[in-house]
C-alpha positions as CSV (number, residue, x, y, z in Angstrom):
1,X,95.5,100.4,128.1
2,X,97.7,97.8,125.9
3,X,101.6,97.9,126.9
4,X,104.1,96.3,124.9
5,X,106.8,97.3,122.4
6,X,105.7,100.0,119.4
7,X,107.6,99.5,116.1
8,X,108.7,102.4,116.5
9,X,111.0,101.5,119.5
10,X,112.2,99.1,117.5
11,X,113.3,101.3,114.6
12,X,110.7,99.6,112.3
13,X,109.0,102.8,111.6
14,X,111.8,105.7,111.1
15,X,113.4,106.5,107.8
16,X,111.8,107.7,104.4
17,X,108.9,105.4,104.0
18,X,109.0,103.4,107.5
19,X,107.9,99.4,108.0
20,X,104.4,97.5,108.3
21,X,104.2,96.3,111.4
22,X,102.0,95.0,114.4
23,X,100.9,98.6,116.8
24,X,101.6,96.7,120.1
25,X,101.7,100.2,121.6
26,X,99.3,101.9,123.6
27,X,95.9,102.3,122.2
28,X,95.4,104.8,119.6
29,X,92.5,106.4,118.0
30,X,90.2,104.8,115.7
31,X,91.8,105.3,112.3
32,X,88.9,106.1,109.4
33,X,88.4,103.2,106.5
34,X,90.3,104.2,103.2
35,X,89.2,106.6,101.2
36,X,87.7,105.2,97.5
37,X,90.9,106.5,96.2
38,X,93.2,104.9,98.6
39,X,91.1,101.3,98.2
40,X,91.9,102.1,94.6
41,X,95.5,102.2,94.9
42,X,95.0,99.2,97.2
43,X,93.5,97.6,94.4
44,X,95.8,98.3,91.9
45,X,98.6,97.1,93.7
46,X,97.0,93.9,94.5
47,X,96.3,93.2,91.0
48,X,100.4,94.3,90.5
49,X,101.3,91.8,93.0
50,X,99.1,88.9,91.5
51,X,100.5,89.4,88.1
52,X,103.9,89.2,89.7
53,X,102.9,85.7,91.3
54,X,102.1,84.9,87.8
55,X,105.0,85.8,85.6
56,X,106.3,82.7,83.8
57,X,108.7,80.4,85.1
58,X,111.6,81.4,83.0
59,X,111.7,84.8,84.8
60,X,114.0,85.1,88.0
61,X,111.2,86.5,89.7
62,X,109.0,83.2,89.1
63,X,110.5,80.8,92.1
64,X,107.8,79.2,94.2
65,X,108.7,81.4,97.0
66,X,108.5,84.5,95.4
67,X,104.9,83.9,93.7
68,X,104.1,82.5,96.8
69,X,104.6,86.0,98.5
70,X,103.5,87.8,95.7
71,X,100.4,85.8,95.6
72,X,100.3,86.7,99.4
73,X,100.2,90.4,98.9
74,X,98.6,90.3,96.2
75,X,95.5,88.8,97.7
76,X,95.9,90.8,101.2
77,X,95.9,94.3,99.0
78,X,92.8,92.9,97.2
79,X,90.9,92.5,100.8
80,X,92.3,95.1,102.8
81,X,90.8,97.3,99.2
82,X,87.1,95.2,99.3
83,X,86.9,96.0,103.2
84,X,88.5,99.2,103.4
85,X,90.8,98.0,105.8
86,X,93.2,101.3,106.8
87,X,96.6,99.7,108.0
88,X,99.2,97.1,106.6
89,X,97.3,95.0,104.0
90,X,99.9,92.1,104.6
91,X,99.8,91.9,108.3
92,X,95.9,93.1,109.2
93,X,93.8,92.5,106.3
94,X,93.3,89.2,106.7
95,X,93.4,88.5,110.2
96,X,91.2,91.1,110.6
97,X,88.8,89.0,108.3
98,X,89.5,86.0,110.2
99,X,89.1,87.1,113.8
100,X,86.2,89.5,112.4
101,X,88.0,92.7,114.6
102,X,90.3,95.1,113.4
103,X,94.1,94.0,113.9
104,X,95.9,97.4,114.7
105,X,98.9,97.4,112.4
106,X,101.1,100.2,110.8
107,X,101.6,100.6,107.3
108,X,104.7,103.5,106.5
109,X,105.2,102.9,103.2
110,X,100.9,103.2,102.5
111,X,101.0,106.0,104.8
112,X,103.7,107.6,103.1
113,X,102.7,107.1,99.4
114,X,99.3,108.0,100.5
115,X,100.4,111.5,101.7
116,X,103.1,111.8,98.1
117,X,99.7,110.5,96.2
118,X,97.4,113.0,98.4
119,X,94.9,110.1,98.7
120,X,94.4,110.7,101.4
């Protein structure tokens, strides 16, 4: 059993649509990989996010940092969608990849839209 702080301690996770963040908490069940229709929306939002990172640079939206973390979740959308990776695309997707094991993460604002969306 894994002890540490949950988000939810923290208030990360409360209000309408909650926070990503790292589930340092005790060990909860295996969560089921995304449904075609959530690696969809995934998808979509990844390919939102990149054409954010792209926007020319006489938007306000177009300074390095921004495209930089556009480009970030934008890219982390796209692989948590190609691996069906069920938690928060910007935290676990990629480390996941990486250290080839899930990285346990929660994702309120997926797991809210994908309850508004019924995706899920």
């Amino acid at each position: 059993m894994r002890v540490g702080i949950r988000a939810c301690d923290l208030g990360l996770s409360g209000g309408r649509f909650g926070a990503c963040a790292l589930d340092t908490g005790v060990d909860r069940p295996e969560r089921p990989p995304l449904s075609v229709h959530q690696r969809g929306a995934r998808a979509i939002a990844g390919l939102g996010f990149l054409a954010l990172a792209a926007l020319p640079k006489r938007s306000p939206l177009a300074s390095a940092p921004a495209a930089a973390l556009f480009g970030w979740f934008g890219a982390s959308h796209l692989l948590a969608a190609a691996t069906a990776f069920n938690g928060c695309p910007e935290l676990g997707a990629v480390p996941s990849l990486v250290l080839r094991r899930e990285v346990a993460t929660e994702c309120g604002p997926w797991e809210w839209l994908d309850t508004r969306l019924r995706l899920a």
